[in-house]
C-alpha positions as protocol buffer text, in pm:
chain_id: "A"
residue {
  index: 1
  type: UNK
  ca { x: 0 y: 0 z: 0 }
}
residue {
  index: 2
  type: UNK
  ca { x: 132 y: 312 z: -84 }
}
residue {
  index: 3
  type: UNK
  ca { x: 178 y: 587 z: 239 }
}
residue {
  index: 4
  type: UNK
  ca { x: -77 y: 866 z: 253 }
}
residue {
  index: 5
  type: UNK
  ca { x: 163 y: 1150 z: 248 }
}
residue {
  index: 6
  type: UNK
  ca { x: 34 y: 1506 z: 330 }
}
residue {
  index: 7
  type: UNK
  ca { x: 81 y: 1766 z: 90 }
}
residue {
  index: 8
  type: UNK
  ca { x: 454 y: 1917 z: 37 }
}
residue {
  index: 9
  type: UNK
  ca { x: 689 y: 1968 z: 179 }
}
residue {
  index: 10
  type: UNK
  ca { x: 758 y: 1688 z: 406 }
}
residue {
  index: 11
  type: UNK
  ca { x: 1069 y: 1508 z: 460 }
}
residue {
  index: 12
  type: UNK
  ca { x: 1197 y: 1117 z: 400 }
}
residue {
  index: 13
  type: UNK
  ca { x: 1441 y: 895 z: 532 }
}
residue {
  index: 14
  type: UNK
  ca { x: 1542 y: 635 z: 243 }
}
residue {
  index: 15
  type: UNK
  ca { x: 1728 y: 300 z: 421 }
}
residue {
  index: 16
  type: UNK
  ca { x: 1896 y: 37 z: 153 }
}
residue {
  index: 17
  type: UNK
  ca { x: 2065 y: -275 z: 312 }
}
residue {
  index: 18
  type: UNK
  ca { x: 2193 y: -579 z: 238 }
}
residue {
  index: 19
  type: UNK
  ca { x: 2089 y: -803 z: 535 }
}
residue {
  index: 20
  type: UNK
  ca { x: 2293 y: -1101 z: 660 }
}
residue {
  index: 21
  type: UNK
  ca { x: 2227 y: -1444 z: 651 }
}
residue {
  index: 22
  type: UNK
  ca { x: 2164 y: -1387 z: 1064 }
}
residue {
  index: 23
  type: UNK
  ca { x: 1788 y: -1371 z: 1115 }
}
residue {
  index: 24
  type: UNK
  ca { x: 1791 y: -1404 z: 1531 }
}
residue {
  index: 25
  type: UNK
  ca { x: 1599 y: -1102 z: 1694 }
}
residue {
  index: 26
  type: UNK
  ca { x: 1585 y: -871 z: 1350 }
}
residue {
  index: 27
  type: UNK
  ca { x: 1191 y: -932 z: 1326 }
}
residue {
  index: 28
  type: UNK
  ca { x: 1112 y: -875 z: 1687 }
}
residue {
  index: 29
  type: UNK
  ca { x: 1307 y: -534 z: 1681 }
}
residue {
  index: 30
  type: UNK
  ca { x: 1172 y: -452 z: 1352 }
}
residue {
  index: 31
  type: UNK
  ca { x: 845 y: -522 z: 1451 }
}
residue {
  index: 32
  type: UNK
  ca { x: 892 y: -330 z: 1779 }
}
residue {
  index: 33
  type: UNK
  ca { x: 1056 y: -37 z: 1627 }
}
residue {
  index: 34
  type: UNK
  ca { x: 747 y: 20 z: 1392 }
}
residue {
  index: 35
  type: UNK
  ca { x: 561 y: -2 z: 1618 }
}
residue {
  index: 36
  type: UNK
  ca { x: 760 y: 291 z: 1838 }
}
residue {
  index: 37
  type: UNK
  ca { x: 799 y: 533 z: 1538 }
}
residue {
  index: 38
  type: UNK
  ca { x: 406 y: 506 z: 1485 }
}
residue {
  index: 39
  type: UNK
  ca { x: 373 y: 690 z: 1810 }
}
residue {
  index: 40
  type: UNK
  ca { x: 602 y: 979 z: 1725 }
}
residue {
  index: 41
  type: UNK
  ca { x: 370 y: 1302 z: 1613 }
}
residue {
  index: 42
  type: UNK
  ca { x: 583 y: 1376 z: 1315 }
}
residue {
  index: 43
  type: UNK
  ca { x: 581 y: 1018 z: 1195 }
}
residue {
  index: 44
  type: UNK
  ca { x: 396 y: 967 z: 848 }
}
residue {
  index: 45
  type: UNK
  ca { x: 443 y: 616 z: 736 }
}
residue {
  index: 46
  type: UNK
  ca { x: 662 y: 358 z: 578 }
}
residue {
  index: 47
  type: UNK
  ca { x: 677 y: 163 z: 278 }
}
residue {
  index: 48
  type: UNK
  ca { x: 920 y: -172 z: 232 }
}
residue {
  index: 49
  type: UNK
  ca { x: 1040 y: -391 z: 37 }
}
residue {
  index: 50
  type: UNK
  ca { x: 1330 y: -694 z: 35 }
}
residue {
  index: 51
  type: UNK
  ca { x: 1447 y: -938 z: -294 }
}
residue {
  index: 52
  type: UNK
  ca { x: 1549 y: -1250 z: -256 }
}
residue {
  index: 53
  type: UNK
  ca { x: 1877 y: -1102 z: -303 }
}
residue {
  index: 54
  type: UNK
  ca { x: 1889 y: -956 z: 58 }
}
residue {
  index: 55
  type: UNK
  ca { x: 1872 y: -588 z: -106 }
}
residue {
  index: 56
  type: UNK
  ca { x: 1641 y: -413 z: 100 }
}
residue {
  index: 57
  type: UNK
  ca { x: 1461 y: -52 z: 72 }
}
residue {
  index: 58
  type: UNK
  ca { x: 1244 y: 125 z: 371 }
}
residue {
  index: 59
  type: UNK
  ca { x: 1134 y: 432 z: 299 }
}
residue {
  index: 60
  type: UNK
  ca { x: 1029 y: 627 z: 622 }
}
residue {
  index: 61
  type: UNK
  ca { x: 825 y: 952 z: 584 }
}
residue {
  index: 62
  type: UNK
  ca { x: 828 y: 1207 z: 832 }
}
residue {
  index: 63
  type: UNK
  ca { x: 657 y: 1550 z: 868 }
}
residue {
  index: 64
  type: UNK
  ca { x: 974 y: 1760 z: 975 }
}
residue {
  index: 65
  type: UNK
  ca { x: 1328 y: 1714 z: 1046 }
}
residue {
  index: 66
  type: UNK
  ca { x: 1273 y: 1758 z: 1440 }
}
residue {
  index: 67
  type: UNK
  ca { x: 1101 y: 1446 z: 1422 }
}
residue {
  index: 68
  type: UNK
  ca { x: 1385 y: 1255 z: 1238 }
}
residue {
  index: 69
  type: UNK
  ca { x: 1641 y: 1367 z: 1510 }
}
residue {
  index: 70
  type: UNK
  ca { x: 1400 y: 1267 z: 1790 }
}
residue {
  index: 71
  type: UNK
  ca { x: 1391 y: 951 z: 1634 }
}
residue {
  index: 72
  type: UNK
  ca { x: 1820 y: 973 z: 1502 }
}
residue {
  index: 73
  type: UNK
  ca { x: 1815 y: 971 z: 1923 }
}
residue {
  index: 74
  type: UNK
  ca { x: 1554 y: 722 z: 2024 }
}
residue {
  index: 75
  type: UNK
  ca { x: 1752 y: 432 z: 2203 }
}
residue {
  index: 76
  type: UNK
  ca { x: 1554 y: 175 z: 2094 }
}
residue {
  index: 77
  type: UNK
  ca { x: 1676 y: 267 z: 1740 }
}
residue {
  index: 78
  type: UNK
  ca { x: 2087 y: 342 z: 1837 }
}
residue {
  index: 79
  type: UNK
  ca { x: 2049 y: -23 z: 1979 }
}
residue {
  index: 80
  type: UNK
  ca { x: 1898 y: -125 z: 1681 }
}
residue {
  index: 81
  type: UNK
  ca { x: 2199 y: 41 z: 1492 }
}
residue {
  index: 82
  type: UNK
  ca { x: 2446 y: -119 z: 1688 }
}
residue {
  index: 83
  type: UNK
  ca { x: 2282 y: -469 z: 1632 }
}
residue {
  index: 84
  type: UNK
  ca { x: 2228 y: -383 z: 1244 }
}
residue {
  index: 85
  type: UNK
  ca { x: 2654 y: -339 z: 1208 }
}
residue {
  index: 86
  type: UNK
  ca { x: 2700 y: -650 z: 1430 }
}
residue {
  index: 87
  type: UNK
  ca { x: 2489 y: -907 z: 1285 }
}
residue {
  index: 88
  type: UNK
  ca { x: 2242 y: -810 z: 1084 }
}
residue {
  index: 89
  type: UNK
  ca { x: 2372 y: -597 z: 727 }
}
residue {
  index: 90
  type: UNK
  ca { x: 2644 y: -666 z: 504 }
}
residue {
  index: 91
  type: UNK
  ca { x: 2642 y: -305 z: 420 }
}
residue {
  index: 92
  type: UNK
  ca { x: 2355 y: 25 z: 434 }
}
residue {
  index: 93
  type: UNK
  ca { x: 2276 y: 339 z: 324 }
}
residue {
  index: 94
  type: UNK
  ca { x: 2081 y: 600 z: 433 }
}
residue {
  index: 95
  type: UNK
  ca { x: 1950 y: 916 z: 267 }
}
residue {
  index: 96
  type: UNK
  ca { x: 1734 y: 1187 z: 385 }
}
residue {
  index: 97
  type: UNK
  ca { x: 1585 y: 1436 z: 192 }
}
residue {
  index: 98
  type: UNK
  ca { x: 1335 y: 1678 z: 181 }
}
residue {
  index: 99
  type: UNK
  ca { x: 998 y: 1579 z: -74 }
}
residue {
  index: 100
  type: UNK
  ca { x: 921 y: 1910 z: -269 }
}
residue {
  index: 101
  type: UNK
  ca { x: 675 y: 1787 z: -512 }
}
residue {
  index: 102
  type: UNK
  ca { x: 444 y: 1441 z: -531 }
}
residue {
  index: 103
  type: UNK
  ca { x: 248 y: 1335 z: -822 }
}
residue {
  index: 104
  type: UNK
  ca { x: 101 y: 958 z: -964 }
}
residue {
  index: 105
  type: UNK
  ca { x: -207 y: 730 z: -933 }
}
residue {
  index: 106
  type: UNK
  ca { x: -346 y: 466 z: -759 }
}
């Protein structure tokens, strides 16, 4: 489903990963984490996706930068961090930017 973004400007947070072949506990903190950010104010939505491949893309949407550093500084998510460079990715990215203009259908 696609995100019901607000009209723009609002701001995303674009995470690409290769996960691991280590599965033990990523769920449960994914699922956990999710469920966290859906509480913050500024918090729009997500949409993701994973190929067989282990490439990964999240895209988080958020309505200001504020609430990306409140949520850069949540310790739920630095833990989550930590575990990611452990165990978890082979490698990431992450990109934030700032959405100036949305358009499609559906």
């Amino acid at each position: 489903m696609f995100t019901q973004t607000p009209k723009p400007p609002y701001y995303t947070v674009v995470f690409t990963s290769i996960r691991t072949e280590i599965k033990e506990g990523y769920t449960e903190m994914n699922d956990s984490l999710w469920q966290d950010a859906q509480k913050l104010p500024g918090f729009i939505g997500a949409e993701s996706l994973r190929g067989e491949n282990r490439f990964g893309v999240t895209v988080l949407y958020f309505k200001d930068m504020e609430t990306i550093h409140e949520w850069s500084k949540y310790q739920k998510h630095l833990r989550a961090k930590e575990m990611g460079k452990e165990k978890w990715y082979e490698g990431y990215r992450v990109r934030i930017a700032k959405v100036e203009r949305e358009y499609g259908m559906g």
